[in-house]
C-alpha positions in Angstrom: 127.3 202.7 180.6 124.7 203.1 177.7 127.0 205.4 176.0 129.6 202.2 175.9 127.2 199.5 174.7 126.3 202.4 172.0 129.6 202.4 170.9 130.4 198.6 170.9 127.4 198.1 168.7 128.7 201.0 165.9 131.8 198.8 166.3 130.1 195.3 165.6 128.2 196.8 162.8 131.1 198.2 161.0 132.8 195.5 161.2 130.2 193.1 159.6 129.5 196.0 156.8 133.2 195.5 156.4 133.1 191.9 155.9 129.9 191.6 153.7 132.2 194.0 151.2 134.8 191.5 151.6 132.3 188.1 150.1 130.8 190.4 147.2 133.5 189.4 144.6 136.9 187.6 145.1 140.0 189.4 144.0 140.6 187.6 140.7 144.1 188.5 139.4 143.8 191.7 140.4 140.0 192.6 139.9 137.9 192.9 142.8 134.4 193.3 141.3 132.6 193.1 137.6 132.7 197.2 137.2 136.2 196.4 137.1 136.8 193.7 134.3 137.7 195.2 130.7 134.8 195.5 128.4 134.7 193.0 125.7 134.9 189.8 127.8 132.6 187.1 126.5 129.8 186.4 129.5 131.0 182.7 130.0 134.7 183.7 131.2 135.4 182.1 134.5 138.7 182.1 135.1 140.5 185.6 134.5 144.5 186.6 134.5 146.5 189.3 133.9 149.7 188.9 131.8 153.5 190.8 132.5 152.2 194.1 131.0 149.0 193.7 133.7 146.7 193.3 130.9 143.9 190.8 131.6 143.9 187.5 129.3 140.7 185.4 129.4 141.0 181.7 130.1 140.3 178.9 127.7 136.2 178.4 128.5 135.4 175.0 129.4 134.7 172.6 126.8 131.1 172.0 125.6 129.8 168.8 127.6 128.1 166.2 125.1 125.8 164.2 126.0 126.5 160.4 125.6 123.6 158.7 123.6 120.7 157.5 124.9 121.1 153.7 126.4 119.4 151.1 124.4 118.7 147.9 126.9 119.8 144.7 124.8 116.3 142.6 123.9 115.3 139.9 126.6 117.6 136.7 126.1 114.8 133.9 125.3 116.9 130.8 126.6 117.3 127.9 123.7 114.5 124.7 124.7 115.9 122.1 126.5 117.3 119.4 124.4 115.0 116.4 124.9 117.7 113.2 123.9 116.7 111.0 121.1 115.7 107.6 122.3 117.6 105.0 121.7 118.2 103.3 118.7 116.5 99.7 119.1 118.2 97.8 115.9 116.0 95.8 113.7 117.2 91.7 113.3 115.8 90.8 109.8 114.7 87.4 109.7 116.9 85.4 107.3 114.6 84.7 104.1 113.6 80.9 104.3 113.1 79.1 101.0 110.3 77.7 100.6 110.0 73.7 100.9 111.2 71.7 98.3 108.4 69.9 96.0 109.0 67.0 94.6 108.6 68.0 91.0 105.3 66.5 88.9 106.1 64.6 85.9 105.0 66.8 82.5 102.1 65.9 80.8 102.7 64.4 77.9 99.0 64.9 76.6 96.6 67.7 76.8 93.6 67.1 79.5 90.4 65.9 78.0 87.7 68.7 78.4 84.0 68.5 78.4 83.8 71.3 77.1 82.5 71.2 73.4 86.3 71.2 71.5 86.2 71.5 67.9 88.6 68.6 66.6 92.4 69.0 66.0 92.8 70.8 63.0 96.2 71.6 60.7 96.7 75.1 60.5 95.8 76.0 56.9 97.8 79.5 54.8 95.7 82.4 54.8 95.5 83.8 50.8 96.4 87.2 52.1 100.0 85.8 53.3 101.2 82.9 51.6 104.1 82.0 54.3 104.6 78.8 56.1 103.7 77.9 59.4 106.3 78.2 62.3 108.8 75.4 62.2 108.5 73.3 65.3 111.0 73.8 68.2 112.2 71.2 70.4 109.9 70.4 73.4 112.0 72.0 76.8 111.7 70.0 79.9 110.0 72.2 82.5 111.9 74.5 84.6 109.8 75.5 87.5 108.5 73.5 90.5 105.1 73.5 91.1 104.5 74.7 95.0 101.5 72.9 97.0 98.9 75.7 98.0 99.0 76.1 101.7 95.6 77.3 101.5 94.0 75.6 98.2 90.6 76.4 96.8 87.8 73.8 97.6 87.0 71.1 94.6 89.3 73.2 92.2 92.2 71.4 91.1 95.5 73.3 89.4 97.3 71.1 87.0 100.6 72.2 85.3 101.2 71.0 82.1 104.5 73.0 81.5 106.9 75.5 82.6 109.4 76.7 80.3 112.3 79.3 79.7 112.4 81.6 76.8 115.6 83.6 75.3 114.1 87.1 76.8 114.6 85.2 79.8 110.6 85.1 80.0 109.1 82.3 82.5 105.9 80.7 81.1 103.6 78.3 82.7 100.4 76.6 81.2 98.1 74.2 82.7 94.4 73.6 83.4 92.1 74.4 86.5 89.4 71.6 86.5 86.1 72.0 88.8 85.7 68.4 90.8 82.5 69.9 92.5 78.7 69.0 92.1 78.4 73.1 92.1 79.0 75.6 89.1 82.2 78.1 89.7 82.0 81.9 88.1 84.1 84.5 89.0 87.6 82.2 88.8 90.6 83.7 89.2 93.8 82.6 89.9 97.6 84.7 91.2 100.6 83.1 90.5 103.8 83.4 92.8 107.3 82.8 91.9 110.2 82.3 94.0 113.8 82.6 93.0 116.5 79.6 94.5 117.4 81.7 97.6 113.9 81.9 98.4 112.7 85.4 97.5 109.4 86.1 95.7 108.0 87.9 93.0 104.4 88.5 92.1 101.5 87.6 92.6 101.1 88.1 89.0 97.2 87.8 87.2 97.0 84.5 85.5 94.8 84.0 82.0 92.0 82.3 82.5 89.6 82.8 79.7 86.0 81.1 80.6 83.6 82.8 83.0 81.7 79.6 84.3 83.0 76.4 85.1 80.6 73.6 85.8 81.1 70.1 87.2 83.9 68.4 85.6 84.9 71.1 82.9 88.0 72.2 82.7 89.5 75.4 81.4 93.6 76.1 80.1 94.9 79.0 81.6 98.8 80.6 81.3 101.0 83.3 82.9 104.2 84.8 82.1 106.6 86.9 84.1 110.4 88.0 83.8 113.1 87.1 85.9 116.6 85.2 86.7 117.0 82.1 88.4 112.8 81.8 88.9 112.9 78.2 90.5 109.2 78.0 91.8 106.0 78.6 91.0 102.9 78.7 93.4 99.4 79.3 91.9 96.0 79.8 93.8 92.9 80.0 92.7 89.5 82.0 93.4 85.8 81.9 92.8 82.4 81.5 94.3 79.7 78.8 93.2 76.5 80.1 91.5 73.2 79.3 90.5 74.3 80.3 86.6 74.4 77.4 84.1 76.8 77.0 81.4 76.2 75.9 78.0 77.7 73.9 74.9 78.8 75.7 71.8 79.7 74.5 68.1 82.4 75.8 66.4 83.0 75.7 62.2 84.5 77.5 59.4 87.4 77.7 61.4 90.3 78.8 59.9 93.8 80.6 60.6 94.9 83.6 58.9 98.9 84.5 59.2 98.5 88.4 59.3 101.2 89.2 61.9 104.8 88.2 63.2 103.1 87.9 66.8 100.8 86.4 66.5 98.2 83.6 65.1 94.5 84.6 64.3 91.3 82.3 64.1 88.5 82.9 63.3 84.8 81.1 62.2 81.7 80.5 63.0 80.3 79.7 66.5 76.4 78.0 66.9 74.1 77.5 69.4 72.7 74.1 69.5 70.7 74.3 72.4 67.1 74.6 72.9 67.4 77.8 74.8 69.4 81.4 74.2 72.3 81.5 75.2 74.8 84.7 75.7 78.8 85.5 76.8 79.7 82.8 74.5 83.6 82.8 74.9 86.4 81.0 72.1 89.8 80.0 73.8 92.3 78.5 71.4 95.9 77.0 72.5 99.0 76.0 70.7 100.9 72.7 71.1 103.9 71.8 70.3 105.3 68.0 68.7 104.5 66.6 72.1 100.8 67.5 72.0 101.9 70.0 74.9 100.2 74.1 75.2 103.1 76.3 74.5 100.6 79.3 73.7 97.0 80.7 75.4 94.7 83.3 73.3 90.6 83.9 73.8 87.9 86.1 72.2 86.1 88.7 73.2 82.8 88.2 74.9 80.1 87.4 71.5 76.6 88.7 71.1 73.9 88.5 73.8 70.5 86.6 73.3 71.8 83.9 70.5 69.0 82.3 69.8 68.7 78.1 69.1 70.5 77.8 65.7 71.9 81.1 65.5 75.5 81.3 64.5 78.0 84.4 64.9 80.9 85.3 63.6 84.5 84.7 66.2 87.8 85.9 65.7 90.6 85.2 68.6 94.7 86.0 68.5 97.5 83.5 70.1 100.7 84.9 70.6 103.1 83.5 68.4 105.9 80.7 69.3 106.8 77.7 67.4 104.2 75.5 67.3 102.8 72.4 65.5 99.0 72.1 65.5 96.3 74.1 67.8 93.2 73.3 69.3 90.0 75.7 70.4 87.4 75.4 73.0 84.2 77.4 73.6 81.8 78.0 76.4 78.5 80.1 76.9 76.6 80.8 79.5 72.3 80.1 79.7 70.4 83.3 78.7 67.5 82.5 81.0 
């Protein structure tokens, strides 16, 4: 019995020696194991056959794997911001331009206000020996052309009256008149816009108007004038400014005057101012206007502030420019102010 199991063990061992030869190495077309390949095989041959002659051909080695590129992740989408709607379009209804009211248009002065200011009298303007040339010829006297506009909000005790309005070829409005203080108080500081209007209603301006004096006292009276370009200018509305003050105004003599024709815009005079007053006196102002046939301002110049401190007696030297238009005769008027 032990000799049996001897022998059945010599058998199973054989035949697992004979099977562990059989796994080494797979026939491969006829070669059974690496001592039997041909010499000069590359290492990386896989795959081996033998050809009609029995001769062993090496298969095509497996291509070379390349490696695909390295992924790049696409950049973070930032969403778009939310469209926030406009709002609505509310349309804007312009108000239709009213004209202003209609004034019932003032009659034209057909003389210059009296001042009481100290006015040298009337005088003919006389040839300067530098130029002998005539003086302008007279023109026509134009009816005015402009309404004059109540103010809606007029200045206390200082009156506006127009004395004309007129139309030039340069298609230039002009309008002169006279601002007269009705108060018991002296004025300083006066100043006065003017607005126009055109005949559908539409302004222009305010424009600055001239007035030349610094002072107004009770019952004096000062010209002023303003100019502006335009078409179809129907209306004019002027409003003064000022303040009252404790200031005193003061009288002035004026002599030597003559005119001197030096320019084709305008007229020069010039002579000699005096202080007859018992005190000094100082900003001594000349204003000289021309008139036409009618006696009417068609023209506004002034002078230049004088010399301070004039004593009583003392007279200084004035010189003033009017622009130039046809005219017939002109008249001046001067003003100073106390020197206390």
């Amino acid at each position: 019995m032990r000799r049996v199991l001897s022998l059945l063990i010599l058998i199973a061992i054989a035949a697992m020696l004979v099977m562990l030869s059989g796994c080494s190495l797979p026939m491969i077309g006829g070669v059974s194991s690496p001592g039997d390949l041909p010499p000069g095989l590359p290492d990386d041959a896989e795959w081996i056959e033998l050809d009609s002659s029995g001769q062993p051909v090496m298969a095509a080695p497996l291509p070379t794997y390349t490696f695909y590129p390295t992924y790049t992740p696409y950049p973070t989408y930032t969403p778009y911001p939310t469209c926030t709607p406009c709002p609505t379009c509310t349309p804007v209804v312009r108000a239709t331009a009213t004209p202003p009211p209609t004034a019932t248009p003032t009659t034209a002065i057909t003389a210059v206000v009296t001042a009481t200011l100290t006015v040298t009298p009337t005088a003919t303007p006389v040839k300067s020996a530098s130029r002998p040339s005539t003086p302008p010829t007279p023109a026509p006297t134009p009816a005015s052309v402009l309404i004059h506009l109540p103010d809606p909000a007029p200045a206390p005790l200082l009156d506006i009256v127009v004395e004309s309005s007129r139309l030039g070829t340069d298609q230039k409005y002009t309008v002169m008149g006279w601002v007269q203080n009705n108060s018991d108080q002296i004025w300083e500081a006066i100043t006065m816009e003017a607005t126009f209007f055109d005949k559908q209603g539409y302004k222009q301006g305010p424009y600055q108007v001239q007035f030349p004096f610094l002072l107004l006292r009770p019952g004096e009276s000062c010209p002023f004038s303003v100019s502006m370009r335009g078409k179809n200018i129907h209306s004019v509305l002027l409003h003064p400014n000022g303040r009252t003050t404790g200031h005193q105004s003061a009288a002035v003599e004026l002599s030597n005057v003559r005119v001197v024709y030096d320019s084709a815009n305008s007229v020069k005079i010039i002579g000699t101012a005096t202080n007859p007053n018992a005190f000094e006196i100082k900003n001594v102002i000349v204003a000289g206007v021309l008139l036409d046939a009618s006696g009417q301002m068609v023209s506004l110049g002034h002078s230049a502030v004088l010399q301070e401190g004039i004593k009583k007696g003392e007279q200084v030297q004035f010189s003033l420019r009017i622009p130039l238009v046809s005219y017939v005769n002109y008249r001046l008027y001067a003003q100073a102010e106390r020197d206390w």
